[in-house]
C-alpha positions in Angstrom: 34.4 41.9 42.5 34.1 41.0 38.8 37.7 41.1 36.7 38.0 42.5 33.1 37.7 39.0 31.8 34.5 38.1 33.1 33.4 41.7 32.0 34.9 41.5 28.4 33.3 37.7 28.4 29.8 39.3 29.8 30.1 42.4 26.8 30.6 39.7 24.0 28.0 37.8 25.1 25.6 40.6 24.8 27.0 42.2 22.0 26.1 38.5 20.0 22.8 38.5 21.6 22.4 41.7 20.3 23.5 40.5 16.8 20.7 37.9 16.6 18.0 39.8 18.1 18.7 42.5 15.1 18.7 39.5 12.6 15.6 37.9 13.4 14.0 41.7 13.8 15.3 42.2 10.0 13.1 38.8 8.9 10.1 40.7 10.0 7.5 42.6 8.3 6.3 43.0 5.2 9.2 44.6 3.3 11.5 41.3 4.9 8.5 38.6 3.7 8.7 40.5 0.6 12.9 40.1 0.0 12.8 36.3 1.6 10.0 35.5 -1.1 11.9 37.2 -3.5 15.1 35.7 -3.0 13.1 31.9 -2.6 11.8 32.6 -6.4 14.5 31.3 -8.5 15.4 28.3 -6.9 13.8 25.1 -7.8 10.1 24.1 -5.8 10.1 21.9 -3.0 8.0 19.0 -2.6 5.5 20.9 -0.8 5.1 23.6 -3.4 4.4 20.5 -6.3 0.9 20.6 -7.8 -0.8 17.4 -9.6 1.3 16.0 -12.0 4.9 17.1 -11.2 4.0 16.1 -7.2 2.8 12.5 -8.6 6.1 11.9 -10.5 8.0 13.0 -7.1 6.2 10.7 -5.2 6.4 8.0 -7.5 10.5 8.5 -7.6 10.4 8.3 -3.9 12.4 5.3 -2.4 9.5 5.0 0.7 6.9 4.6 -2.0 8.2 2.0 -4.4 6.4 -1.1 -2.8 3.1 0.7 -3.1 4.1 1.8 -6.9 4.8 -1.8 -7.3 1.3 -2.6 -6.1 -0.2 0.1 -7.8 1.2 -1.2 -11.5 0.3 -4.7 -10.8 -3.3 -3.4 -9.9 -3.8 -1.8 -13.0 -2.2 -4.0 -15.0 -4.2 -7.2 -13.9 -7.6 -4.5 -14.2 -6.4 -3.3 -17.5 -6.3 -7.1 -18.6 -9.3 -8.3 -16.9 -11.1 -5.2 -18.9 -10.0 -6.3 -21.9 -11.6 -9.9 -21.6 -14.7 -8.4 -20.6 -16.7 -9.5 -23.5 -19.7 -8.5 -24.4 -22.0 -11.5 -23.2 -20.2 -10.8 -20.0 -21.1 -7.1 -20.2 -25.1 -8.2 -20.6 -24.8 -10.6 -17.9 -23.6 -8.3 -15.5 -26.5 -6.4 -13.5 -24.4 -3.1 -13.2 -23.2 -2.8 -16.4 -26.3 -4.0 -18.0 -28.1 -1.4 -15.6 -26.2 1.3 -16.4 -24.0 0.9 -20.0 -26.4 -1.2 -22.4 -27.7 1.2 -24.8 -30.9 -1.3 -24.6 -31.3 -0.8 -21.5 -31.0 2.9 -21.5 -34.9 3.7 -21.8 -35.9 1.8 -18.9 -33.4 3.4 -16.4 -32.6 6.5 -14.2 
């Protein structure tokens, strides 16, 4: 038959089943959302609750991301240069910017 041990060893068991089951039932509903969200609020966001700005600084601080950063700033660094050498004879030559920028041209477009 079963001993006292395995019995006592059986009741324990349940007993901390029991205790879980009642845990995860107290995380349900809308009065436990309500208390989670609640005691969530005063902690600092998470990456996934950053919005625009604060989210771009994250990601830019990111160790994963710091070759394509690197990229990034030469990118705009070499376009920020190249715009500033665009000269105005350049600007005329160029069929899109001629097309749509030239105030002469303005009339005879779009």
């Amino acid at each position: 038959m079963v001993s006292q041990a395995e019995v006592a060893e059986i009741n324990t068991y349940f007993k901390n089943r029991m205790a879980e089951s009642k845990k995860i039932w107290a995380t349900r509903g809308k009065d436990a959302r309500i208390a989670a969200a609640a005691a969530k609020a005063p902690a600092p966001p998470t990456w996934r609750q950053l919005k625009g700005i604060p989210l771009m600084i994250h990601e830019v601080k990111h160790v994963g991301n710091r070759p394509f950063m690197v990229g990034f700033g030469v990118v705009s660094l070499g376009v920020l240069y190249l715009q500033t050498k665009f000269t105005d004879e350049m600007k005329k030559e160029s069929l899109y910017w001629s097309t749509y920028h030239l105030k002469e041209n303005k009339a005879g477009h779009h």
